[in-house]
C-alpha positions in Angstrom: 3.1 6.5 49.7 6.9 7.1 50.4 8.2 4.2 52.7 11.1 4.2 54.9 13.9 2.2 54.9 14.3 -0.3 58.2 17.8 -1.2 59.2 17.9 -4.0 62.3 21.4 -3.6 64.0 22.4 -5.0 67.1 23.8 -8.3 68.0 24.1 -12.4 67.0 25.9 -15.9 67.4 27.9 -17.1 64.6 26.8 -20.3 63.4 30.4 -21.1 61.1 32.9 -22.2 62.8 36.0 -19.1 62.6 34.0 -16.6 63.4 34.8 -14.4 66.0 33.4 -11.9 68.2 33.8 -8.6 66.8 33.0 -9.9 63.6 30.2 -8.8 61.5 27.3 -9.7 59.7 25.3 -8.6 56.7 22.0 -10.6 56.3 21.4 -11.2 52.1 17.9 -12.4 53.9 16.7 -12.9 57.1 14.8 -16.1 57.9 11.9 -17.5 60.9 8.7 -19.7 61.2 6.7 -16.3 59.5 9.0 -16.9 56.7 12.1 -14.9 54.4 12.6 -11.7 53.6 15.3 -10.1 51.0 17.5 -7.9 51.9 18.1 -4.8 49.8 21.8 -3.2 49.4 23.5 -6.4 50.9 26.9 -5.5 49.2 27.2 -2.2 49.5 26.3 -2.4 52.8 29.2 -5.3 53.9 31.4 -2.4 51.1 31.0 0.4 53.9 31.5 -1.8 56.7 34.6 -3.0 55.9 35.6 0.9 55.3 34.3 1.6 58.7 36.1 -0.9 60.3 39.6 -1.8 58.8 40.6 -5.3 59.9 37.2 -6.7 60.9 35.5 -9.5 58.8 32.3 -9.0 57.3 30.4 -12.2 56.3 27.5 -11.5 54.3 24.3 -14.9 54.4 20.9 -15.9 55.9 20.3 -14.7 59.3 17.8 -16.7 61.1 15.7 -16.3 64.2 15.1 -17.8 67.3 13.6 -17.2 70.2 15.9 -18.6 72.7 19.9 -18.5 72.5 20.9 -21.4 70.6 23.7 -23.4 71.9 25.3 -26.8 71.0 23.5 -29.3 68.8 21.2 -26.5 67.8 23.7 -24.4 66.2 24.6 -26.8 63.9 21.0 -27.8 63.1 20.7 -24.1 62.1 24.5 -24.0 60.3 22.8 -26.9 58.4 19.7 -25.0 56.5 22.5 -22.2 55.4 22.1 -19.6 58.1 25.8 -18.2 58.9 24.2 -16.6 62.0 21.7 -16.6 64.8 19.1 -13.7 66.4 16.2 -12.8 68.3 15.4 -9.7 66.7 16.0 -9.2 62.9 13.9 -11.2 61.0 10.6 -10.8 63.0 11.5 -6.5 62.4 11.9 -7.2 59.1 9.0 -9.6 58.7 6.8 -6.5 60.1 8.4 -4.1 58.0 7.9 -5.6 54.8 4.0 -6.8 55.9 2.1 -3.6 54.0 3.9 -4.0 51.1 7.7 -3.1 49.8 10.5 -0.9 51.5 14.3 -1.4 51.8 15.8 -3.3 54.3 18.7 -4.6 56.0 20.0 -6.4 59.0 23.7 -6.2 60.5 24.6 -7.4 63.4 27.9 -7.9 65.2 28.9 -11.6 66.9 29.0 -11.9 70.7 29.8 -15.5 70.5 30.5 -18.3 68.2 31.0 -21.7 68.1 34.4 -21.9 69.4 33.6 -18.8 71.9 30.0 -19.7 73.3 28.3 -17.3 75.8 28.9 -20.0 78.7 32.4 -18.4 78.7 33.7 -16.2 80.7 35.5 -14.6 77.5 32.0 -13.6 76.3 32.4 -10.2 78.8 35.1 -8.9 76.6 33.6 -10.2 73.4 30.1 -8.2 73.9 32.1 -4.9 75.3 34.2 -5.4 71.8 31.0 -6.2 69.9 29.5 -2.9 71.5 32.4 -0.9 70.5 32.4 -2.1 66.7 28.5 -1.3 66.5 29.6 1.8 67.8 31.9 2.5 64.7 29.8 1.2 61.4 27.2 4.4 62.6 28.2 5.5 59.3 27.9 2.7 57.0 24.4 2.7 58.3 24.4 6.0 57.0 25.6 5.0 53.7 23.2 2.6 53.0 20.1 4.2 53.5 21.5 7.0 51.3 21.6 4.3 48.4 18.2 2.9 49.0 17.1 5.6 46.7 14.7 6.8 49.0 14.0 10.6 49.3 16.4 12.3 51.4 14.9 14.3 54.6 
């Protein structure tokens, strides 16, 4: 039976210090309490989203989930098992994705806020409306990768 590739986009906190809203991030695996899942395409993914977006940084590592926004303390705990970044979404979409068995997928998400630009500030407005727009504009990367996942074309 022919599977479809899944592809989580949307949204994350940074967990390394540098990082900057805007940014973006290609999950090599995505991580929760249900447990890890692989990533498929990872670099040729980050490849097309640096094309799509000249002058934005692309930082490719473990995603992990939570199901609260993590501030503080807490982000470093999480910087601390090797996650580079922190959502609600990806790895549980993933998790599901994967559960009957193998198909490609990916996670990307773009940072709203990171450690030196928490979403207590009032500078978090402009980084989500920025974070938006770049989302916007890797459409096609997304594109791209699910061309490579040597699936069937439809």
């Amino acid at each position: 039976m022919e599977r479809a590739a899944v592809l989580a986009t949307g949204f994350c906190a940074g967990l390394v210090p540098g990082m900057h809203p805007g940014d973006l991030v290609v999950a090599d695996q995505t991580r929760d309490p249900h447990g890890t899942v692989s990533c498929t395409g990872t670099a040729l993914l980050a490849e097309a989203l640096a094309r799509a977006v000249p002058g934005r940084t692309v930082h490719i590592g473990p995603l992990t989930g939570s199901d609260h926004v993590v501030r503080g303390q807490e982000r470093a705990q999480l910087r601390a098992t090797g996650a580079i970044a922190v959502d609600m979404e990806s790895a549980a979409t993933l998790w599901s994705a994967t559960g009957g068995g193998s198909r490609p997928v990916a996670a990307v998400r773009v940072i709203v806020d990171a450690p030196e630009h928490e979403l207590v500030r009032i500078g978090t407005v402009r980084g989500g409306i920025s974070a938006f727009r770049v989302l916007r504009a890797v459409l096609p990367a997304f594109y791209d990768w699910h061309r490579s996942s040597l699936l069937p074309r439809r």
